[in-house]
Rosetta silent file (secondary structure, phi, psi, omega in degrees, C-alpha in Angstrom):
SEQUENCE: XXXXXXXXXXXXXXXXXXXXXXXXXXXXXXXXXXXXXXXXXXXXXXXXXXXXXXXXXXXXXXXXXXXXXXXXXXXXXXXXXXXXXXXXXXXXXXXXXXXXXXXXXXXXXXXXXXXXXXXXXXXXXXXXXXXXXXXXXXXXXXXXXXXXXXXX
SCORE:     score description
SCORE:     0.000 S_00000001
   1 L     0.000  137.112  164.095   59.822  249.469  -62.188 S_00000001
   2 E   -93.300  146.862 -153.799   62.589  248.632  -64.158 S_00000001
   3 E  -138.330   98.437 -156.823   62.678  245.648  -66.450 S_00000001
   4 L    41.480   55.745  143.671   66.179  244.806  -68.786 S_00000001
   5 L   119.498  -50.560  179.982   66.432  247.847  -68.596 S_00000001
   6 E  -107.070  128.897  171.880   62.791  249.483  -69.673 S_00000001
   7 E   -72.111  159.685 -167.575   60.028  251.175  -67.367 S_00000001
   8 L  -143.623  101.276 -159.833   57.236  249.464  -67.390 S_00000001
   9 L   -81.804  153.412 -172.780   54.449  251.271  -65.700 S_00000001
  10 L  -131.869  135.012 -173.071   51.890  248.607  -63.271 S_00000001
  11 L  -134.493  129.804  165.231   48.584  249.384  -62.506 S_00000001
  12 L  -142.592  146.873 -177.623   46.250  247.806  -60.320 S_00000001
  13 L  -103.382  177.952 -167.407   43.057  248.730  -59.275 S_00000001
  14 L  -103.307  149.664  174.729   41.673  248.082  -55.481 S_00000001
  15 L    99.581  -55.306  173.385   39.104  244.802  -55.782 S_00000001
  16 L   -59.731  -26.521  157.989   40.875  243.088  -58.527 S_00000001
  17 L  -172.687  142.726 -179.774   43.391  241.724  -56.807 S_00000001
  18 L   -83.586  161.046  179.473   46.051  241.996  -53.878 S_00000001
  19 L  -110.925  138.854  164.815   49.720  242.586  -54.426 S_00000001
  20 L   -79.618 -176.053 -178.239   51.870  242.037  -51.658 S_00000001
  21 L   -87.199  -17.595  170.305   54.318  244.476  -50.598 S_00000001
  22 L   -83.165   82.801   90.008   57.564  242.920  -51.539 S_00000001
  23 L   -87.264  -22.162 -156.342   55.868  243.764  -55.364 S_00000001
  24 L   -88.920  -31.879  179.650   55.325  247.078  -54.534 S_00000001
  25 L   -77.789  158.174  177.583   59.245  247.904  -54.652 S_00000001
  26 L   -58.157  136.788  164.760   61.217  248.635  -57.345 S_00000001
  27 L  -109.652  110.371 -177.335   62.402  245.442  -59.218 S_00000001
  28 L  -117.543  168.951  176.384   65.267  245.506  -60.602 S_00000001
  29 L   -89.926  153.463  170.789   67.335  242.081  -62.302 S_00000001
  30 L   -67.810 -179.745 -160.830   71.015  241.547  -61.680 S_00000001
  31 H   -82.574  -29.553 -166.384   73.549  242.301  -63.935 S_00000001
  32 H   -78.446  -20.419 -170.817   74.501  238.121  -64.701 S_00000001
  33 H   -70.353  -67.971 -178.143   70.685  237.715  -65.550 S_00000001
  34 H   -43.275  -26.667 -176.206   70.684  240.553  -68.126 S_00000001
  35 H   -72.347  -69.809 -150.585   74.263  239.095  -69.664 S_00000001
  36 H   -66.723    2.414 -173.521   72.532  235.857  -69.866 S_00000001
  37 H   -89.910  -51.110 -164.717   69.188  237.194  -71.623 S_00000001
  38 H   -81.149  -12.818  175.074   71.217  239.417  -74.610 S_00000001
  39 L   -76.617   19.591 -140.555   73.597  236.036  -74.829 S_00000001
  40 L    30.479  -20.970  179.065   70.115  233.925  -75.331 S_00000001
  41 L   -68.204  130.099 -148.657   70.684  231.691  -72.823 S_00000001
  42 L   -82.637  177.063 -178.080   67.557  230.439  -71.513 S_00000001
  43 L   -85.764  163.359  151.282   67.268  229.386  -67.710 S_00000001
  44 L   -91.169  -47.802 -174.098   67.450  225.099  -67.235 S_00000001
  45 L  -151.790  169.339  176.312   65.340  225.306  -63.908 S_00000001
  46 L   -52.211  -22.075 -156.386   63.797  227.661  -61.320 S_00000001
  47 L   -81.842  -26.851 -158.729   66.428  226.749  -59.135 S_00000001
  48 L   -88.243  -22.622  174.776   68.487  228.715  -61.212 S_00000001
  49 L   -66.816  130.200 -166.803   66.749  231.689  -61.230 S_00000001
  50 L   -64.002  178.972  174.652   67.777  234.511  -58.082 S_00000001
  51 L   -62.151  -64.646 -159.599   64.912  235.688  -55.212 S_00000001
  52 H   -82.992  -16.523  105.635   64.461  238.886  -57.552 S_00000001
  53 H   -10.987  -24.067 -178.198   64.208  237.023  -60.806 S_00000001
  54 H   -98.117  -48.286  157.876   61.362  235.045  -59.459 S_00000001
  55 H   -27.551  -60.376 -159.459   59.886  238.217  -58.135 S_00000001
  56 H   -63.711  -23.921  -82.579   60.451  239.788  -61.551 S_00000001
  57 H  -161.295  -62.236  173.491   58.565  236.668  -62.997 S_00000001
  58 H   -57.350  -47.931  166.598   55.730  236.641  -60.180 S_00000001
  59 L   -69.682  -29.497  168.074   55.054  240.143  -60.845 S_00000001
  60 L   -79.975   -6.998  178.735   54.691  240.125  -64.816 S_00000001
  61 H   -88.042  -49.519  176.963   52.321  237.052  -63.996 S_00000001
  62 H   -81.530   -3.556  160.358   50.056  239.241  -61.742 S_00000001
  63 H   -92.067  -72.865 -172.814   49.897  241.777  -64.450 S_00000001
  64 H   -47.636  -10.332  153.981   49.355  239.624  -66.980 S_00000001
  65 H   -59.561  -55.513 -171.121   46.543  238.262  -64.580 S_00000001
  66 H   -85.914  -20.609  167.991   44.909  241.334  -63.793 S_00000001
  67 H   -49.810  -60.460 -133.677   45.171  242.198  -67.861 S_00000001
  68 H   -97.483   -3.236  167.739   43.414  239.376  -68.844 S_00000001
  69 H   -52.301  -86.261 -179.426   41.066  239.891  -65.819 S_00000001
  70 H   -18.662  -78.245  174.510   40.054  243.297  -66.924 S_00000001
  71 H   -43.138  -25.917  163.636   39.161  241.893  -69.916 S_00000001
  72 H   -58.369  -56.929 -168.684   36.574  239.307  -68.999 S_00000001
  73 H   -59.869  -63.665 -163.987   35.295  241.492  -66.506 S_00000001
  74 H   -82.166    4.989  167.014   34.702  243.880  -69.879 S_00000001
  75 H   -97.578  -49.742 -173.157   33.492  240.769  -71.764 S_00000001
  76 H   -67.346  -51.712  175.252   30.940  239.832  -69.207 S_00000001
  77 H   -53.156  -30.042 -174.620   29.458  243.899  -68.917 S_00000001
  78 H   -92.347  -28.834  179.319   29.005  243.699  -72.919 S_00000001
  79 H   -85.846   -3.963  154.652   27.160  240.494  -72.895 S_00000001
  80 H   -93.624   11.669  139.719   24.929  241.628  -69.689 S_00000001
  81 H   -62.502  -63.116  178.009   24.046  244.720  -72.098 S_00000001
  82 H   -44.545  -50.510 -166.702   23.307  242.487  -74.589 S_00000001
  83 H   -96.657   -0.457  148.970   20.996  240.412  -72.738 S_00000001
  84 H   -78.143  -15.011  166.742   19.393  243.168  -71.126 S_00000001
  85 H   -92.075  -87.574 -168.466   18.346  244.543  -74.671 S_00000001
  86 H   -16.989  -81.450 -168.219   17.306  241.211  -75.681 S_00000001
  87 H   -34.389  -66.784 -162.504   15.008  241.069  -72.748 S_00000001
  88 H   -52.075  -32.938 -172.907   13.459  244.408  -73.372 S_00000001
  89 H   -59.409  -47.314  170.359   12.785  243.655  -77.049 S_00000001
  90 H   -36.502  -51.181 -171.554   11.413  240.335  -75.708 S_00000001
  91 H   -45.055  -69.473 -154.189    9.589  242.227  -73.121 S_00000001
  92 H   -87.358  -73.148 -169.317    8.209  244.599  -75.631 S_00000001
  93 H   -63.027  -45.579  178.747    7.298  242.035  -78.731 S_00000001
  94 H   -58.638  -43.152 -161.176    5.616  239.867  -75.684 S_00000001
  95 H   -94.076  -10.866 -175.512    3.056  242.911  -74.371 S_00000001
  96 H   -88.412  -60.591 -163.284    2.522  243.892  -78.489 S_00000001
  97 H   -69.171  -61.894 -172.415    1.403  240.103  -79.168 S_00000001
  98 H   -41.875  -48.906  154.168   -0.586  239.833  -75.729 S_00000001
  99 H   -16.396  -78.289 -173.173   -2.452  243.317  -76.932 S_00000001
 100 H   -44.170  -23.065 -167.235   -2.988  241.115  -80.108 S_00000001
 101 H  -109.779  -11.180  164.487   -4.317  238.027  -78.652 S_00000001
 102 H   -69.519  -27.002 -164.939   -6.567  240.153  -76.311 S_00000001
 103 H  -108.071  -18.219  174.024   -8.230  242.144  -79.536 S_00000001
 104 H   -91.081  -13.408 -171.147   -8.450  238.848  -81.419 S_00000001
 105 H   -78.672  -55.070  177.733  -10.293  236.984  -78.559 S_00000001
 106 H   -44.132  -41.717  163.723  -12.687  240.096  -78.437 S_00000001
 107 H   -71.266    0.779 -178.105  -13.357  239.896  -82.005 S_00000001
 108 H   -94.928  -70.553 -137.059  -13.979  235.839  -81.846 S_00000001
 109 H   -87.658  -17.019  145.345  -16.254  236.671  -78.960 S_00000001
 110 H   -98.412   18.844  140.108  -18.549  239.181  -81.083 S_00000001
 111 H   -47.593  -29.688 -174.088  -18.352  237.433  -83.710 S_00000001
 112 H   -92.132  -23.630 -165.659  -19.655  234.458  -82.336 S_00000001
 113 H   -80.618  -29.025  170.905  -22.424  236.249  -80.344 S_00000001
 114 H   -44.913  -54.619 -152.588  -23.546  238.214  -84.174 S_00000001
 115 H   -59.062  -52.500 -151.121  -23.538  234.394  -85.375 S_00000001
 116 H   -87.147   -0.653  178.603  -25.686  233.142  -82.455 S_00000001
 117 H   -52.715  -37.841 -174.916  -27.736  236.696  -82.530 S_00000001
 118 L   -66.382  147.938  174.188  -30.202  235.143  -84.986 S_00000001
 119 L   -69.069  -51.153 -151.857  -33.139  233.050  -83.748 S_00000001
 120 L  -145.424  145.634  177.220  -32.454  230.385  -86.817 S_00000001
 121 L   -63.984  -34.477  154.848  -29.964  230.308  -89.093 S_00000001
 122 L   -29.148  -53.581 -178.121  -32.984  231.238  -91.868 S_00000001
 123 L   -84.830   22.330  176.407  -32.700  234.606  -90.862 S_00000001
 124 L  -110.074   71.808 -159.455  -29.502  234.690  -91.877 S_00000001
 125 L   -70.641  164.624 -177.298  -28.348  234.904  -95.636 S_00000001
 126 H   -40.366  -54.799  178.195  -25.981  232.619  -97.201 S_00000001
 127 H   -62.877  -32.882  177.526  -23.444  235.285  -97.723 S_00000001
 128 H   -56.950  -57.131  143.262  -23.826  236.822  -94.515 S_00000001
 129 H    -6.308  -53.990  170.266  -23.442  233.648  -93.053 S_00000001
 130 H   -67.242  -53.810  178.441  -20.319  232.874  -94.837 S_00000001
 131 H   -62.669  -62.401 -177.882  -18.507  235.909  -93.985 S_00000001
 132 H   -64.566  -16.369  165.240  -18.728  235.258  -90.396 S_00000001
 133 H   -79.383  -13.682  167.738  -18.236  232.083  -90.651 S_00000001
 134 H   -86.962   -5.684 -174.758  -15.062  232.688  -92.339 S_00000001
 135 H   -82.772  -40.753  172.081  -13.936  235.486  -90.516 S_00000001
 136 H   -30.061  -32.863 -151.056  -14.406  233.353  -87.624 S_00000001
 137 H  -104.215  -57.299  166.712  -12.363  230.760  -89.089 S_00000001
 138 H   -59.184  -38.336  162.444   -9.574  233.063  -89.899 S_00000001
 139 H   -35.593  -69.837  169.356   -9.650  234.387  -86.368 S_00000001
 140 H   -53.746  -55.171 -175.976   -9.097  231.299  -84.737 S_00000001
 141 H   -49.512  -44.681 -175.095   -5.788  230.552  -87.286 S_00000001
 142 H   -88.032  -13.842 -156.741   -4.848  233.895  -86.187 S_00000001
 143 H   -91.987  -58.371  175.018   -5.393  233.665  -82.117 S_00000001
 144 H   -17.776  -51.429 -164.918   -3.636  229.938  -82.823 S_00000001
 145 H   -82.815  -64.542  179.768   -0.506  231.726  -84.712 S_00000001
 146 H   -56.187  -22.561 -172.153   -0.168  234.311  -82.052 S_00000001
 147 L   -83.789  -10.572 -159.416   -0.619  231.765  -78.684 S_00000001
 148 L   -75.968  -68.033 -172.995    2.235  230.189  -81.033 S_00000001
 149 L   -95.215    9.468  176.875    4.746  233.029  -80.920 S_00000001
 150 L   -75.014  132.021 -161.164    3.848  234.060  -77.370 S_00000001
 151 L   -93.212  147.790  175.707    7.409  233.647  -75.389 S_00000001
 152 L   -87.447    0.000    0.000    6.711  231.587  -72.291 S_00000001
């Protein structure tokens, strides 16, 4: 298409939008348009502008449509990448801490049955006694921390 003068190549893809067929033809502007462009003088109203001026106008609109189109479209594909990696890491940090809160319950639950293994706490010394009850203690703090950070 010619435009003052310069080709200007137009691309459209099928799906983004239709063009009609009076678009499809070469456009070119009249000769009083171009005089009035390299004098500067601007239009005063649409009225003043010809059928193929309007065209010319209509058509640089639907490019500049389907440009900024493109671009969205290629804004929206990098942020549904993004939040498809997000997910997996989520995914993936979620099945590492469930692992974690599964192997900490198991260790609570022999821990507590060593504790309660004893007939009387007598048969138990003080230190022994101590350790499990603190590992016990620490356990919990940890199951607590992890049910914490589990994403719902």
């Amino acid at each position: 298409m010619q435009l003052y003068g310069e080709s200007v190549e137009r691309t459209t893809e099928a799906g983004v939008g239709s063009v009609g067929a009076d678009m499809d033809s070469e456009i070119r502007i009249s000769q009083d348009v171009v005089e009035q462009a390299e004098a500067g003088r601007g239009w005063t109203s649409i009225t003043d502008l010809t059928i193929t001026d309007r065209e010319c106008r209509r058509s640089y609109c639907l490019r500049e449509a389907i440009v900024t189109t493109k671009a969205r479209v290629e804004g929206l594909r990098c942020e549904a990448a993004r939040l498809e990696e997000e997910m997996r890491r989520l995914t993936s940090a979620s099945t590492r801490l469930t692992g974690r809160l599964n192997q900490t319950n198991t260790t609570i639950i022999r821990k507590k049955a060593a504790l309660h293994s004893f007939t009387t706490l007598k048969d138990l010394t003080v230190k022994e006694y101590l350790s499990l009850e603190a590992d016990l203690t620490c356990l919990k703090k940890e199951l607590e921390n992890l049910e914490a950070k589990r994403p719902v």
